[in-house]
DOMARFI-990949 format. One record per residue: residue number from 1; residue in three letters; x negated, y negated, z negated of N, C-alpha, C in turn. Coordinates in pm, whole numbers, plus 50000, padded with zeros to 5 digits. Layout:
N
<site NUM,ALA,<X,Y,Z>,<X,Y,Z>,<X,Y,Z>>
...
# end
This chain:
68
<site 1,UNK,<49916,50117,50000>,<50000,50000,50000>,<49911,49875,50000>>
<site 2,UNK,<49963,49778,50052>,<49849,49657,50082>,<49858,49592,49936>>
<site 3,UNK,<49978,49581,49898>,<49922,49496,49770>,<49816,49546,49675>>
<site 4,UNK,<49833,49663,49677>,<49715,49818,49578>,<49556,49751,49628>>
<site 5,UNK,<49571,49740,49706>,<49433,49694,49817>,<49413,49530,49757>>
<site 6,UNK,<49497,49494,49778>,<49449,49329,49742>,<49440,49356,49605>>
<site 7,UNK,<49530,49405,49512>,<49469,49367,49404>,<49335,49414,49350>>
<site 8,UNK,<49331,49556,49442>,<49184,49586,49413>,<49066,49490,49435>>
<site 9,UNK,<49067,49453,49550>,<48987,49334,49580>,<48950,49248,49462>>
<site 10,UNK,<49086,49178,49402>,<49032,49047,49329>,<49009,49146,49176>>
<site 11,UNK,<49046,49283,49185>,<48985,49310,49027>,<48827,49331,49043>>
<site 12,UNK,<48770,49388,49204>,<48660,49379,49222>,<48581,49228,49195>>
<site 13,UNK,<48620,49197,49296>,<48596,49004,49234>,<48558,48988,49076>>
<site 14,UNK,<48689,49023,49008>,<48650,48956,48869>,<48526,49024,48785>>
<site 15,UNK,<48524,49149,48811>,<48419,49263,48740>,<48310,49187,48763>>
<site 16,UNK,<48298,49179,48869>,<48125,49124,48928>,<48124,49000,48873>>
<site 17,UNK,<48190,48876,48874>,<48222,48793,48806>,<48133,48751,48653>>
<site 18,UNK,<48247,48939,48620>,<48241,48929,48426>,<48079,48935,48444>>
<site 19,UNK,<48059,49057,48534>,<47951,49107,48483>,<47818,48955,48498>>
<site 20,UNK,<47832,48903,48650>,<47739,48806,48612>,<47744,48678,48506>>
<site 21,UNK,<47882,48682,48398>,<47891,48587,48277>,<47839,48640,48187>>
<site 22,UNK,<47829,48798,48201>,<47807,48882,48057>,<47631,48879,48101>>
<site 23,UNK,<47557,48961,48210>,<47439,48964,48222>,<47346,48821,48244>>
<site 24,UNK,<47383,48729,48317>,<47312,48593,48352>,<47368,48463,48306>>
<site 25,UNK,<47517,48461,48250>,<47561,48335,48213>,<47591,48267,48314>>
<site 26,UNK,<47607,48356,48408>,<47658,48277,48500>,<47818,48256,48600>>
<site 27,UNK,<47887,48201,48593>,<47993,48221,48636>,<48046,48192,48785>>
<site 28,UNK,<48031,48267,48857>,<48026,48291,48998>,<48126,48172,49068>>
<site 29,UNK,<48290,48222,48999>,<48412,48171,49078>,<48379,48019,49007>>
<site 30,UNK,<48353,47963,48875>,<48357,47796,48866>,<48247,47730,48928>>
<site 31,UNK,<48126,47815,48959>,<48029,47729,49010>,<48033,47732,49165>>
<site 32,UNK,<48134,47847,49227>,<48166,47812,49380>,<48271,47703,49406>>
<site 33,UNK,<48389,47652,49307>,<48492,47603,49314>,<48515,47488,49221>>
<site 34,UNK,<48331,47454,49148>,<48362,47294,49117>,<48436,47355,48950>>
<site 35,UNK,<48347,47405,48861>,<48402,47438,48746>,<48508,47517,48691>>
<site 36,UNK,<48513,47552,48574>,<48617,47648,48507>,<48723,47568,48552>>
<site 37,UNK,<48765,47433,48512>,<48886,47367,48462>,<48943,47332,48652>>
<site 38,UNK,<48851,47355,48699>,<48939,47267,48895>,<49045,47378,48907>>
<site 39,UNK,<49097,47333,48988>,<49266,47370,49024>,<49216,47533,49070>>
<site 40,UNK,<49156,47504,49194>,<49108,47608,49242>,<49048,47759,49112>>
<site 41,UNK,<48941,47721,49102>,<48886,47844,48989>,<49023,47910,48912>>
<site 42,UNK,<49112,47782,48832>,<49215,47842,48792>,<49313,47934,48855>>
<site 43,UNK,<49347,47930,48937>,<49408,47940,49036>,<49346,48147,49057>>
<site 44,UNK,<49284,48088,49068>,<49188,48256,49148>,<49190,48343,48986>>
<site 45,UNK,<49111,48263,48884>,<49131,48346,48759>,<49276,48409,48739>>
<site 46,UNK,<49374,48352,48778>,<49509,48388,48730>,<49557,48473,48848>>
<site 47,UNK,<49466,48443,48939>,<49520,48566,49053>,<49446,48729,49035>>
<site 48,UNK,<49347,48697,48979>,<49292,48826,48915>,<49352,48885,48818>>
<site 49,UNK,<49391,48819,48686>,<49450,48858,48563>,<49608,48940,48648>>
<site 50,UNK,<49651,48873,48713>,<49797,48934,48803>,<49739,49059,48863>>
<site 51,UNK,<49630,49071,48919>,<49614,49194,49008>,<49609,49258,48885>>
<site 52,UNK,<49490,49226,48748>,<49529,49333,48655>,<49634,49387,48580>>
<site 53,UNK,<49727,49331,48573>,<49873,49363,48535>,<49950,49452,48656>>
<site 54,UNK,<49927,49409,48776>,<49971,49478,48853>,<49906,49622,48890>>
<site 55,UNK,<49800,49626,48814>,<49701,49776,48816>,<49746,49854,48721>>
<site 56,UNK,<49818,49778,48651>,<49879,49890,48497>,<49921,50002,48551>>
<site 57,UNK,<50031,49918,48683>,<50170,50027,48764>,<50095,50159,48783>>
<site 58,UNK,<49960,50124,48853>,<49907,50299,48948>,<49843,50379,48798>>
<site 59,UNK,<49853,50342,48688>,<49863,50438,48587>,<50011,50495,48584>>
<site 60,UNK,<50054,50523,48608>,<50207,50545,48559>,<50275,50621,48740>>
<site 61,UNK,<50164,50585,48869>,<50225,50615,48941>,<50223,50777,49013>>
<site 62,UNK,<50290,50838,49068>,<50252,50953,49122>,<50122,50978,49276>>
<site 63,UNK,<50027,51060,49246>,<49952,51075,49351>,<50027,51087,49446>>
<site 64,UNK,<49971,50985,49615>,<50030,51031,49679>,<49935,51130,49809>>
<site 65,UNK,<49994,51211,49877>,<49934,51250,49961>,<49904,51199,50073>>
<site 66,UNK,<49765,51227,50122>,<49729,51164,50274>,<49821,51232,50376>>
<site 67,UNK,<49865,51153,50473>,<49918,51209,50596>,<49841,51356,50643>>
<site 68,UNK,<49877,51425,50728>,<49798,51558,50782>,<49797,51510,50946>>
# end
């Protein structure tokens, strides 16, 4: 499903993210988009936090099978 896909994307995004705040102090998405607080950064942070809420669902969902 495409949304499964996008949200994967921006949870990928945020990991790498964490990881370069947690390993270098550095924060990838505010220093591409002009700080934590600009519209933008916010914006993307809260689109990640949504993909993770929306990742809860594929715990709970049934495997599906590939086409043959």
């Amino acid at each position: 499903m495409l949304l499964d896909r996008i949200a994967l994307i921006l949870m990928i995004v945020g990991a790498l993210n964490w990881g370069g705040i947690g390993l270098f102090q550095f924060d990838a998405v505010a220093w591409l988009f002009g700080g934590q607080g600009a519209a933008i950064s916010r914006i993307i942070y809260t689109l990640v936090a949504l993909a993770g809420v929306w990742s809860i669902s594929l715990l709970f969902r049934e495997p599906q099978r590939a086409s043959e």
